[in-house]
Backbone as a chain_set.jsonl record, in Angstrom:
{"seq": "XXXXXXXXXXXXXXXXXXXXXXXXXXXXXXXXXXXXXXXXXXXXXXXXXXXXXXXXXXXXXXXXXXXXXXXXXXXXXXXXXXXXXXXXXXXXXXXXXXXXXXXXXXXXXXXXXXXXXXXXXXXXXXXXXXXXXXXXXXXXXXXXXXXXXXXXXXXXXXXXXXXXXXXXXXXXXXXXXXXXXXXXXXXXXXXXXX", "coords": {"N": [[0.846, -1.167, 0.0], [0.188, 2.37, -0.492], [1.556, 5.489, 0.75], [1.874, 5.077, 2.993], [-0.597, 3.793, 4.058], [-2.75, 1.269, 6.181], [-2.235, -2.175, 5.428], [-4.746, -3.953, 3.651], [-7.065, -6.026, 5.056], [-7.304, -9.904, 4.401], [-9.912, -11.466, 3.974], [-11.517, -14.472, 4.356], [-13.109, -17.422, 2.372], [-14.703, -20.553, 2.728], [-16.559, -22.695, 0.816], [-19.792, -23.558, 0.627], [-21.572, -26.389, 1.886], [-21.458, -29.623, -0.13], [-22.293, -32.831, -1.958], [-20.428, -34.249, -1.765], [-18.873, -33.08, 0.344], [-20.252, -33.59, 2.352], [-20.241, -36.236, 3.0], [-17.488, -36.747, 3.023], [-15.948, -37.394, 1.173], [-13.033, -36.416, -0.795], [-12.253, -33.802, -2.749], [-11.252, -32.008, -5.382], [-10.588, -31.123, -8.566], [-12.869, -32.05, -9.083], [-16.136, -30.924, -10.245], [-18.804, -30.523, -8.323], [-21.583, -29.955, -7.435], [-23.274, -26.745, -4.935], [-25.11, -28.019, -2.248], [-28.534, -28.27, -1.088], [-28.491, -27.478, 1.343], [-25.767, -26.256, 1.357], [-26.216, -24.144, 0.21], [-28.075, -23.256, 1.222], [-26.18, -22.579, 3.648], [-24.374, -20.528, 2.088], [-25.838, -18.462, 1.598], [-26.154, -17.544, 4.096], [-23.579, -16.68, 5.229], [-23.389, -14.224, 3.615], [-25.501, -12.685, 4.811], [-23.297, -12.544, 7.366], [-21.419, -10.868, 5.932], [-22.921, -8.626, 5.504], [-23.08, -7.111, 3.143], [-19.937, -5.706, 2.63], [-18.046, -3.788, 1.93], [-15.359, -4.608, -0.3], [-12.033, -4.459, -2.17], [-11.382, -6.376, -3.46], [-12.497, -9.3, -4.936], [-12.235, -12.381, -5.275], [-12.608, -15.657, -7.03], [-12.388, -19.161, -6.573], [-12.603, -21.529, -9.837], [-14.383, -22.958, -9.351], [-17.794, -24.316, -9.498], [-19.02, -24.648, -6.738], [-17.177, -22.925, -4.981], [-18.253, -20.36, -6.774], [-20.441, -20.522, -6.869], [-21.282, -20.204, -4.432], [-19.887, -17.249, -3.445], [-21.556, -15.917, -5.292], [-24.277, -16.353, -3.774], [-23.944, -15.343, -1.804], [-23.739, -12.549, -1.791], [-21.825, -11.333, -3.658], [-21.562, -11.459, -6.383], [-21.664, -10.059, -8.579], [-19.173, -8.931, -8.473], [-16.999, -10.498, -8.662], [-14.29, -11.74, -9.559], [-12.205, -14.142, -11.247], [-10.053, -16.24, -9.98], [-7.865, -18.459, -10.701], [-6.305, -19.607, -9.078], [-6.716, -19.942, -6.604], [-7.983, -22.039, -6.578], [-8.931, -26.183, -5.434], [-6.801, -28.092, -3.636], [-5.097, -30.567, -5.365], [-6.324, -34.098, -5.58], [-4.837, -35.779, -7.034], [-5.107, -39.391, -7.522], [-6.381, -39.987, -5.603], [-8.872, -38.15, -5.801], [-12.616, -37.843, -5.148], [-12.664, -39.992, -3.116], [-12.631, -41.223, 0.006], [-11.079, -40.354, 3.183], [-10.958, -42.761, 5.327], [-11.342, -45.146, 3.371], [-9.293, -44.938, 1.702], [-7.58, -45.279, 3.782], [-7.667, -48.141, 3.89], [-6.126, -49.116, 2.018], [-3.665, -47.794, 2.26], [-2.559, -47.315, 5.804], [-3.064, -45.234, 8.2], [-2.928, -42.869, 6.561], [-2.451, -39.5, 5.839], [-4.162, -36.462, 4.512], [-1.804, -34.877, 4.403], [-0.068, -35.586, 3.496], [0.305, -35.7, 0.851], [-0.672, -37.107, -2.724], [-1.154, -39.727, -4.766], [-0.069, -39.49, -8.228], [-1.082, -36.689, -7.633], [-1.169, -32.845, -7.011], [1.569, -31.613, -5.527], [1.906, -30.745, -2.289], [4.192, -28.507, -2.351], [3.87, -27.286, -4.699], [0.827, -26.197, -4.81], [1.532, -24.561, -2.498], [2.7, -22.309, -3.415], [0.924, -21.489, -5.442], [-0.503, -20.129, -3.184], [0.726, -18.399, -2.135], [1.145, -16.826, -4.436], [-1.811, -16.116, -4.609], [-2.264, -14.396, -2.215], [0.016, -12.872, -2.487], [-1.47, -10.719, -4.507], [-4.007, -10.221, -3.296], [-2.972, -9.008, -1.504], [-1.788, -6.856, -2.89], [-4.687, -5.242, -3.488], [-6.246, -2.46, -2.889], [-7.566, -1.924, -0.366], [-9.388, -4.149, 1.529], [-10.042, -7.655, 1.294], [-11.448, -10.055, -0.124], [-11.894, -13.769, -0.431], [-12.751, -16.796, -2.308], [-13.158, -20.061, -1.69], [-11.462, -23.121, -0.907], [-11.313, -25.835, 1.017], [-8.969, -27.325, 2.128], [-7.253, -26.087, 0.752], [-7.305, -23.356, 1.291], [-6.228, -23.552, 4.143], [-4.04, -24.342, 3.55], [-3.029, -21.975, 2.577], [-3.386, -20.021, 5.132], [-1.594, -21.033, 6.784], [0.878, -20.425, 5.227], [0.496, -17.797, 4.866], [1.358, -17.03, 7.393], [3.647, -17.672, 7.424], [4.562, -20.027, 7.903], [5.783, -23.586, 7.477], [4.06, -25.222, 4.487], [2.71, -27.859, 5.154], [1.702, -26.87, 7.629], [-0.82, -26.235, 7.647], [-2.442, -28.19, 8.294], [-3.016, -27.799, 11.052], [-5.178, -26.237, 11.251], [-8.15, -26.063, 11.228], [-11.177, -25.762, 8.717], [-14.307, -25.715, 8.767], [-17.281, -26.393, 6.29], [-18.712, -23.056, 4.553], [-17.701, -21.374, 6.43], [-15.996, -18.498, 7.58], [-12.704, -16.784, 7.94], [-10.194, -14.575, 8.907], [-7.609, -13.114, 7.355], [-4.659, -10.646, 8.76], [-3.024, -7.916, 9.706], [-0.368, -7.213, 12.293], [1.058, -4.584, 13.345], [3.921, -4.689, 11.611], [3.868, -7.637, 11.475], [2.141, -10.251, 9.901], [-1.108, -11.599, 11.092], [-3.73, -13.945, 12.27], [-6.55, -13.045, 12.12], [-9.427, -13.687, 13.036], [-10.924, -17.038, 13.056], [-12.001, -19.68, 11.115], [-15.026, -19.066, 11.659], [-18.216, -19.544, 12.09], [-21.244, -19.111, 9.922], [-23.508, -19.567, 10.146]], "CA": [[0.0, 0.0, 0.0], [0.955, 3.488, -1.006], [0.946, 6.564, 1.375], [1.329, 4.461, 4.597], [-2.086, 3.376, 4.889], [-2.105, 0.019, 6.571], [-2.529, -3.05, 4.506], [-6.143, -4.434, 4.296], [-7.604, -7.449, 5.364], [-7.698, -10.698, 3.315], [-11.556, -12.241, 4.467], [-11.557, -16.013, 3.857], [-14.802, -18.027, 2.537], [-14.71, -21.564, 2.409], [-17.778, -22.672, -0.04], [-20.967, -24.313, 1.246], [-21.726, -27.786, 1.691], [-21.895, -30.331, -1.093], [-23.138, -34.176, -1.138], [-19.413, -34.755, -1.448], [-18.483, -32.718, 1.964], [-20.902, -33.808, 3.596], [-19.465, -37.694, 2.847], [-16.239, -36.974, 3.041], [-15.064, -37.646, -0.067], [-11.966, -35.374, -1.483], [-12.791, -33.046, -3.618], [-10.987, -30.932, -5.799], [-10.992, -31.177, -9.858], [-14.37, -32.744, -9.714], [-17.192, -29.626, -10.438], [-19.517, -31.3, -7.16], [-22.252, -28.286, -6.891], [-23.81, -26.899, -3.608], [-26.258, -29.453, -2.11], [-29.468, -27.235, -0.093], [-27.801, -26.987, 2.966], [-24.577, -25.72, 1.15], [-26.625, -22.993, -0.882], [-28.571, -21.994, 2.607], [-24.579, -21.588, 4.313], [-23.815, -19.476, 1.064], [-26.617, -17.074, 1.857], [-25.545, -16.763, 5.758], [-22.15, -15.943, 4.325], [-24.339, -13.381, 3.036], [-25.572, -12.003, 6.429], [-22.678, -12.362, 8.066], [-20.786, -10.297, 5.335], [-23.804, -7.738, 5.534], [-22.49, -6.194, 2.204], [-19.154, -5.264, 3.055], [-17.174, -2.918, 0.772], [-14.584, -5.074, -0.349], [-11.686, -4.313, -2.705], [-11.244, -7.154, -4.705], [-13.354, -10.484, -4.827], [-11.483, -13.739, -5.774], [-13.14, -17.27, -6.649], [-12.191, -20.566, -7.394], [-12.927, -21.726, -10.936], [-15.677, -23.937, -9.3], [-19.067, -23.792, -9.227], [-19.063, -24.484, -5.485], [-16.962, -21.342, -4.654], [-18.522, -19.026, -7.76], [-22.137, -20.344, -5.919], [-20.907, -19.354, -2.835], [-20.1, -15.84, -3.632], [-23.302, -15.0, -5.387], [-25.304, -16.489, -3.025], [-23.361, -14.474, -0.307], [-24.332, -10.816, -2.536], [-20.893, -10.752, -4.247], [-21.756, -12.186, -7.285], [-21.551, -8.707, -9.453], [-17.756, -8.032, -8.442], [-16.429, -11.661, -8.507], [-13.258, -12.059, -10.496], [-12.089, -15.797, -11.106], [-8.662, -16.336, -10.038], [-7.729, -20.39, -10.811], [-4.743, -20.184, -8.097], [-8.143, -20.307, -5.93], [-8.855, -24.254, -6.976], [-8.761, -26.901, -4.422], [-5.544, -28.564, -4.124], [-5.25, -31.548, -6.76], [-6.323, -35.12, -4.833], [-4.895, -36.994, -7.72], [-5.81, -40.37, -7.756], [-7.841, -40.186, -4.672], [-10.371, -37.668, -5.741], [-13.703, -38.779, -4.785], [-12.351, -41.191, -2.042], [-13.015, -40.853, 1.922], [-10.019, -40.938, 3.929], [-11.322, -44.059, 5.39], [-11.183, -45.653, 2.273], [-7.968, -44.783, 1.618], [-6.394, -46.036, 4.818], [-7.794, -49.429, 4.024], [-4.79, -49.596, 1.536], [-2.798, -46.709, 3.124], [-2.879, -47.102, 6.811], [-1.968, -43.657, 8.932], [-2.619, -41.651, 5.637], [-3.272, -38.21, 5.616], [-3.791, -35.853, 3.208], [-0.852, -33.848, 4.246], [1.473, -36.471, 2.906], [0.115, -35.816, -0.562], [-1.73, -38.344, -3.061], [-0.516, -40.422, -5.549], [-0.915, -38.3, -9.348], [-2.041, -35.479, -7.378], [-0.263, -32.077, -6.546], [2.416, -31.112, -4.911], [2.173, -29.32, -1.269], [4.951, -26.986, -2.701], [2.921, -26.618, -5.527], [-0.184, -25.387, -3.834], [1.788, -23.453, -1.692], [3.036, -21.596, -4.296], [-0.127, -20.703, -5.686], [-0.79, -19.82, -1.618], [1.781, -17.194, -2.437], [0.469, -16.014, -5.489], [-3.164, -15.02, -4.295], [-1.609, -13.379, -1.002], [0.045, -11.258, -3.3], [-2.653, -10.282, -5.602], [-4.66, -9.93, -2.456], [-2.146, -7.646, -0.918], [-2.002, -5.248, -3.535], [-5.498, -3.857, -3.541], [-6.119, -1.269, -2.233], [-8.26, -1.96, 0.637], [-10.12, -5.466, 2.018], [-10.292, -8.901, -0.173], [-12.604, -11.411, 0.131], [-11.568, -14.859, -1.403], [-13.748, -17.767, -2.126], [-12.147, -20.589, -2.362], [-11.945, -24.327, -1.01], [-10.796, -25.974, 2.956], [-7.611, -27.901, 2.422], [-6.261, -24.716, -0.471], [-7.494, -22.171, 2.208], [-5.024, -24.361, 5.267], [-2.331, -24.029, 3.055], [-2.749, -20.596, 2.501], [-3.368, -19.328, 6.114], [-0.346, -21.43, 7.234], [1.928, -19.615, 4.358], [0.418, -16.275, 5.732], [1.757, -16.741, 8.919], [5.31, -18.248, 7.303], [5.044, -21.276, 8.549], [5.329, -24.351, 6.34], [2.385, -25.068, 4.044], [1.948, -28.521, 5.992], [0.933, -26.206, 9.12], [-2.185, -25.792, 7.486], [-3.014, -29.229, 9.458], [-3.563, -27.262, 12.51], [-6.296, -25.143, 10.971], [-9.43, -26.317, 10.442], [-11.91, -25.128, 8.532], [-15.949, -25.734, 8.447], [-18.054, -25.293, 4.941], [-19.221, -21.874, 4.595], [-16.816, -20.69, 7.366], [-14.819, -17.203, 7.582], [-11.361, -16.244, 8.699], [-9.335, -13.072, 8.773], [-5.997, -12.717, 8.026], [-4.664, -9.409, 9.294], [-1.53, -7.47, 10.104], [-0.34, -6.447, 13.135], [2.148, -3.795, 12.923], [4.61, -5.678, 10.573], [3.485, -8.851, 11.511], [0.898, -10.922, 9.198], [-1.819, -12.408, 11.858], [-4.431, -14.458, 12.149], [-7.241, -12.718, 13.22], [-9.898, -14.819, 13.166], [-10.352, -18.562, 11.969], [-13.197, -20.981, 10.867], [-16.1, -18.473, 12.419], [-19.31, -19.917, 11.294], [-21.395, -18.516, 8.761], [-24.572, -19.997, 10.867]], "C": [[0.897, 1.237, 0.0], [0.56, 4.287, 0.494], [0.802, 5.985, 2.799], [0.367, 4.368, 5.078], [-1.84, 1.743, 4.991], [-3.092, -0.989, 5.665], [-3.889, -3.416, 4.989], [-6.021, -5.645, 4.964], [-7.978, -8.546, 4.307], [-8.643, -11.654, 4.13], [-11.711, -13.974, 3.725], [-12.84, -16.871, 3.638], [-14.463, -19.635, 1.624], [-16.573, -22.004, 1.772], [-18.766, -23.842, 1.0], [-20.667, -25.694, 1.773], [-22.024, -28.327, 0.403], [-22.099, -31.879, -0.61], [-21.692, -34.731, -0.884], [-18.708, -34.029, -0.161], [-19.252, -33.336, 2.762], [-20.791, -35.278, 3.767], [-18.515, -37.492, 3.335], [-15.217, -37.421, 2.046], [-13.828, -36.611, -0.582], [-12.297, -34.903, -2.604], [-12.218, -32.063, -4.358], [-11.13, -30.974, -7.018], [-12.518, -31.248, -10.211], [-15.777, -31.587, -9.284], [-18.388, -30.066, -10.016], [-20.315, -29.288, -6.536], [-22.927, -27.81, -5.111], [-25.057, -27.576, -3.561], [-27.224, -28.056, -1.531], [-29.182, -26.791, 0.566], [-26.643, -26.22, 2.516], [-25.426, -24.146, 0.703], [-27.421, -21.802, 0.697], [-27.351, -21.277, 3.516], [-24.462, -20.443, 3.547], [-24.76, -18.248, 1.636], [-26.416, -16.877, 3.427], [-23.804, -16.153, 5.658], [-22.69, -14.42, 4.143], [-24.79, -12.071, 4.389], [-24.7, -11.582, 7.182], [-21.665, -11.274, 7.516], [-21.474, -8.783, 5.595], [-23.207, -6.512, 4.312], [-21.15, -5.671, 2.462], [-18.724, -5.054, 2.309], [-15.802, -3.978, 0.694], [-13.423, -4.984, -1.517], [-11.545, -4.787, -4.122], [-12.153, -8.416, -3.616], [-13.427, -11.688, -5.707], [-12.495, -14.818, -5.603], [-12.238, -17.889, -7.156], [-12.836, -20.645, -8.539], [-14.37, -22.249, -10.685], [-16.678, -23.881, -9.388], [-19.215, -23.721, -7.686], [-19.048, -23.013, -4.715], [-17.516, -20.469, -5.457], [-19.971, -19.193, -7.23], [-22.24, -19.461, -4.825], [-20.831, -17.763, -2.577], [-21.668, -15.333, -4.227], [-24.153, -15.129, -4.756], [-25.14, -15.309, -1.734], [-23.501, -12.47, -0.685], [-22.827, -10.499, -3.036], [-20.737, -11.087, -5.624], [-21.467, -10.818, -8.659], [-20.193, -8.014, -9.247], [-17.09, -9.232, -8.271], [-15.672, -11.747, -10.078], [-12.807, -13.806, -10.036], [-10.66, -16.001, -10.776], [-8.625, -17.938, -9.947], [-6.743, -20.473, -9.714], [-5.711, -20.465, -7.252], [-8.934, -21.82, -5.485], [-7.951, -24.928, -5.582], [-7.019, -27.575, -4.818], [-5.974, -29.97, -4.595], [-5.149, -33.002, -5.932], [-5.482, -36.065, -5.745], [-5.961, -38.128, -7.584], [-6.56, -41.009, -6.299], [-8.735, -38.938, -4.191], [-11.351, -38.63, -5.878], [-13.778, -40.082, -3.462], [-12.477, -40.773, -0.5], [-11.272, -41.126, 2.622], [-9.756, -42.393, 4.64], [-11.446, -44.845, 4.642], [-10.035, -45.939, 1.912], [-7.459, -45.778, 2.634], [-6.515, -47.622, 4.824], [-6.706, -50.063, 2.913], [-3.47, -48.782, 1.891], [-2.701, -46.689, 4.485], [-2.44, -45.895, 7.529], [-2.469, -43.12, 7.7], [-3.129, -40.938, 5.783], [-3.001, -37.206, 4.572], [-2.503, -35.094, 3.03], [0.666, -34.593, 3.557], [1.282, -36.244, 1.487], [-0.867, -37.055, -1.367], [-1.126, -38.737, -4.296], [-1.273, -39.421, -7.039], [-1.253, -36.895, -8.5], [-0.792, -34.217, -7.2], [0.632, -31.639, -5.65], [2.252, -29.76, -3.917], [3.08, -28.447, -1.661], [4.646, -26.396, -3.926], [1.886, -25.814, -5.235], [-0.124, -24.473, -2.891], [2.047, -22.075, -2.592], [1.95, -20.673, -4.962], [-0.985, -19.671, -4.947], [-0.258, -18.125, -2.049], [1.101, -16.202, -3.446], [-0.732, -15.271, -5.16], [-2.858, -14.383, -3.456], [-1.278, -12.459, -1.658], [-0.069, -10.443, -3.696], [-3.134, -9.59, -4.775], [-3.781, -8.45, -1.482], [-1.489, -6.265, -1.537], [-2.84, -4.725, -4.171], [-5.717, -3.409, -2.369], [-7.295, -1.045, -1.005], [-8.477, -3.482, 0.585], [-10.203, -6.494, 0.774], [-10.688, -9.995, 0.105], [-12.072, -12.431, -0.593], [-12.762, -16.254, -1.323], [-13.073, -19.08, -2.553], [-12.402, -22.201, -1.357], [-11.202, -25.008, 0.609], [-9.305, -26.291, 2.859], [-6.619, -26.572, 1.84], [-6.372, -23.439, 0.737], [-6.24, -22.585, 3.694], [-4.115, -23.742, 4.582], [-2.296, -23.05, 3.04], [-2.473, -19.666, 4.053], [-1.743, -19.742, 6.858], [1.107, -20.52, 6.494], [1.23, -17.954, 4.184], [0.658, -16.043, 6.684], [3.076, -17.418, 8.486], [5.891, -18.892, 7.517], [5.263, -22.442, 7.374], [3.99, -25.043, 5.623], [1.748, -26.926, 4.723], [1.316, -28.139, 7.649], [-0.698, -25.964, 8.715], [-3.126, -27.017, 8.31], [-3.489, -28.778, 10.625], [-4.543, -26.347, 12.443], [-7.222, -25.556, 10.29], [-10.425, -25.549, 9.936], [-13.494, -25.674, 7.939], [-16.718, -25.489, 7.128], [-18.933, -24.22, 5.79], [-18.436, -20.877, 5.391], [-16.021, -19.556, 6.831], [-13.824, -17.172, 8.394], [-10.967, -15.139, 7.985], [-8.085, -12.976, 8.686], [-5.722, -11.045, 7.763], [-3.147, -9.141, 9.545], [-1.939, -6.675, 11.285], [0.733, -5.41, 13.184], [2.525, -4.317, 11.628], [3.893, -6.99, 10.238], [2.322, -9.539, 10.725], [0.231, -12.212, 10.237], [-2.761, -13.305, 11.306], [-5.779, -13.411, 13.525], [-8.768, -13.098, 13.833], [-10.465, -16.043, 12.369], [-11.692, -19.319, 12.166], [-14.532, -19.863, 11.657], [-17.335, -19.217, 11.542], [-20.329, -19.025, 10.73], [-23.037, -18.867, 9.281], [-25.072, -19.714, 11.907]], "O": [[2.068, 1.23, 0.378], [-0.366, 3.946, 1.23], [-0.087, 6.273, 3.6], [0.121, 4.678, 6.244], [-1.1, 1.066, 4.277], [-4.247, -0.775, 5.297], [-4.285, -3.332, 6.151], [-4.978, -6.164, 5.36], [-8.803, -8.287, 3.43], [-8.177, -12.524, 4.867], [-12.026, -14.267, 2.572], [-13.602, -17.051, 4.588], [-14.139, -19.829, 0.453], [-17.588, -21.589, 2.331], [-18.396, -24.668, 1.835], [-19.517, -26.03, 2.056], [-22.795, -27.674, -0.3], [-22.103, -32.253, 0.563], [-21.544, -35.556, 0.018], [-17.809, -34.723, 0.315], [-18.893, -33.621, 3.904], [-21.307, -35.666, 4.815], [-18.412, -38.102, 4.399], [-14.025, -37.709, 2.153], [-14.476, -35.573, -0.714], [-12.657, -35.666, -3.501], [-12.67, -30.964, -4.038], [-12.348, -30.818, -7.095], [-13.166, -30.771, -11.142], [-16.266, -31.52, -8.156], [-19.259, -30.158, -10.881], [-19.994, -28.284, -5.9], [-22.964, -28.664, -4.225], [-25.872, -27.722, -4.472], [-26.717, -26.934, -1.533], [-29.433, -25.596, 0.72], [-26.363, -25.341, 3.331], [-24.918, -23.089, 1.077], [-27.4, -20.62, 1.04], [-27.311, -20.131, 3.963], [-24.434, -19.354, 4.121], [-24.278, -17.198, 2.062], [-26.622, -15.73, 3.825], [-23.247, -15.178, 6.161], [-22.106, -13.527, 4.757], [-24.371, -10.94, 4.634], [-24.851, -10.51, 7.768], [-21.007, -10.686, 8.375], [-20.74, -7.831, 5.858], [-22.971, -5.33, 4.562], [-21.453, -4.483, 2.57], [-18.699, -5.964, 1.48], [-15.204, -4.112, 1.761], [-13.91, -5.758, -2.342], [-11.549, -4.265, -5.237], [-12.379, -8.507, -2.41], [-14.271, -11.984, -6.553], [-13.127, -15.032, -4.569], [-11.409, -17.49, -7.974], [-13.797, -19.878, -8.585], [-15.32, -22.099, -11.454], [-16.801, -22.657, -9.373], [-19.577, -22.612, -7.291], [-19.905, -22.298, -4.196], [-17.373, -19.362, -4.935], [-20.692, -18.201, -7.126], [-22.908, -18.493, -4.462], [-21.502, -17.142, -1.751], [-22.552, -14.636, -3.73], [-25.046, -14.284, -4.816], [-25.953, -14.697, -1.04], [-23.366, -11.504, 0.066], [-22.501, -9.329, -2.839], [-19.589, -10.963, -6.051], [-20.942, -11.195, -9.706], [-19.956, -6.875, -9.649], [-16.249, -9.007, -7.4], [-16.146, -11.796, -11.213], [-12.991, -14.437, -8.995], [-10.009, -15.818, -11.805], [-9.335, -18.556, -9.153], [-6.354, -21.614, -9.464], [-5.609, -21.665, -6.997], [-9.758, -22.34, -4.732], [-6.948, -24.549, -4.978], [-6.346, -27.528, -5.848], [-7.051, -30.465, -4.264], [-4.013, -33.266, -5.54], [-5.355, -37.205, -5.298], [-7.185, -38.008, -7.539], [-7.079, -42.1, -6.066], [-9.17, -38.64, -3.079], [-11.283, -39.745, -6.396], [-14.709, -40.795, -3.088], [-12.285, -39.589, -0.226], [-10.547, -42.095, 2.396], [-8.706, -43.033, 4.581], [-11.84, -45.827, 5.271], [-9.671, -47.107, 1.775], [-7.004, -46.889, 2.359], [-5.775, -48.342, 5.496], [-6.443, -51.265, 2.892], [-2.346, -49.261, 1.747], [-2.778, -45.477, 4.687], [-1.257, -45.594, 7.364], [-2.296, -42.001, 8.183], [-4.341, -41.088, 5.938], [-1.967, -37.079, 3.917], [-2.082, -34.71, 1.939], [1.821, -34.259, 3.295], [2.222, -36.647, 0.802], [-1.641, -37.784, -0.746], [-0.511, -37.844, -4.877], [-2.374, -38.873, -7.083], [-1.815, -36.032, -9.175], [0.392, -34.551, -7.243], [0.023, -31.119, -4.715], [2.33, -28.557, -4.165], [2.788, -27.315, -1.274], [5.01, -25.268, -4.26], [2.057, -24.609, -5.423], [-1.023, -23.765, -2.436], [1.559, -20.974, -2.335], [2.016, -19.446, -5.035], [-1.749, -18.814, -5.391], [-0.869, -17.065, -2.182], [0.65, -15.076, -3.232], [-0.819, -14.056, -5.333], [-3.177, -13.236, -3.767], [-1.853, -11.371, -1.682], [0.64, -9.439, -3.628], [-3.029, -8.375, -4.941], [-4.113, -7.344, -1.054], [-0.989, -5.236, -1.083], [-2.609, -3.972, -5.117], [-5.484, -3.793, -1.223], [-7.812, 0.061, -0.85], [-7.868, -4.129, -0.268], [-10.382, -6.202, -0.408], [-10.013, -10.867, 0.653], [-11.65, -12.006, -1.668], [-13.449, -16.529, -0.34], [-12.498, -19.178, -3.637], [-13.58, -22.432, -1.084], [-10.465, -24.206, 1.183], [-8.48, -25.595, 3.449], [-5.564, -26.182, 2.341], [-5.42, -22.683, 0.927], [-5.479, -21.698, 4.081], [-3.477, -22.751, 4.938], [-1.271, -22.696, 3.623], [-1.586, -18.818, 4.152], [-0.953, -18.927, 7.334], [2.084, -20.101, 7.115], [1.612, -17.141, 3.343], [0.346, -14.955, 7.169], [3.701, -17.791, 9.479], [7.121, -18.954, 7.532], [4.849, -22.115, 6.261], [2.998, -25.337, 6.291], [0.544, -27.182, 4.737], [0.734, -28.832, 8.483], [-1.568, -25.559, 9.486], [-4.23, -26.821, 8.817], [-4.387, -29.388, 11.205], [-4.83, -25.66, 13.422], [-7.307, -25.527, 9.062], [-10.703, -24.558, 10.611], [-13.686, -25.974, 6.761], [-16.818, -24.301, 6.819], [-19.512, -24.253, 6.876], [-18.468, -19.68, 5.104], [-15.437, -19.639, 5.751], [-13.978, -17.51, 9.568], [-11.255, -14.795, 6.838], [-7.369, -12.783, 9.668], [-6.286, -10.337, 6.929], [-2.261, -9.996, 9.574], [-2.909, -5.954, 11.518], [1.683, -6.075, 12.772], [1.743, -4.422, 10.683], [3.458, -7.359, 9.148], [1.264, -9.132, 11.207], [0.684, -13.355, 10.308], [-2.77, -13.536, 10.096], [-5.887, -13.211, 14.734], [-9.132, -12.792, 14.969], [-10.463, -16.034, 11.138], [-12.283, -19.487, 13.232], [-14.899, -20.534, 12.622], [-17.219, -19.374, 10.327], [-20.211, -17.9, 11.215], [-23.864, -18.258, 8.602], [-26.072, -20.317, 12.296]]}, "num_chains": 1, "name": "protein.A"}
């Protein structure tokens, strides 16, 4: 930011429910729309946002997240950014973790997935929207997906992008990341949208 005004706020919106969240299945490539219950979160998104002037207004490619925003009243200032997309399950999209471990035992997603993307890939992209996000010129809403949103909050606080394990996040849920002086916070995480 120019003129020493202090950097905005980047507003975090993990997308509704779908029939595949609400399974447990992994989800990222596969264009899995909001179920009822996801589309009623999207519009408390909505409430809880109460219109808020926001600079810029990032989605995911998905329908999930591009539901999510319009349902939530941002649907008329929603730019698409693809760094936004879930991170890449490979070859266990669609699969339950429990599923998995019945040929994987212990696995978690943070180890990666066979075919799929690379945590220092996804971080990278982490990087990229932070950036974007940190040079407009006031507040930035993102819409975007749970495990891609971890990685990101973790590589806004400079930690490594498997810290995003320690940050859960809820469909429909908001977080804040924020600066404190210098410092890039967390100012608040997973709030519900309900």
């Amino acid at each position: 930011m120019t003129d020493g005004a202090a950097p905005g706020e980047v507003w975090l919106v993990r997308h509704g429910e779908t029939e595949w969240t609400e399974t447990g299945k992994h989800t990222s490539h596969t264009d899995v729309a909001l179920s009822a219950r996801g589309r009623e979160q999207a519009t408390s998104v909505g409430g809880v946002l109460a219109g808020r002037p926001f600079a810029a207004v990032l989605s995911s490619p998905m329908t999930r997240s591009i539901d999510t925003c319009r349902l939530a009243g941002y649907g008329d200032r929603l730019e698409v950014d693809d760094d936004l997309r879930e991170w890449d399950y490979g070859e266990y999209e669609g699969r339950t973790t429990a599923d998995i471990r019945q040929e994987r035992p212990g696995w978690t997603v943070w180890v990666g997935s066979p075919g799929g993307e690379s945590l220092e890939r996804a971080a990278a992209r982490a990087r990229q929207v932070i950036e974007r996000a940190s040079s407009a010129e006031g507040d930035t809403v993102l819409f975007s997906h749970g495990h891609f949103l971890r990685i990101l909050g973790a590589t806004w606080l400079d930690l490594p992008p498997e810290g995003g394990r320690l940050l859960s996040l809820g469909t429909a849920s908001l977080s804040v990341l924020a600066h404190e002086r210098e410092a890039r916070v967390i100012r608040g995480w997973n709030w519900s949208s309900e």
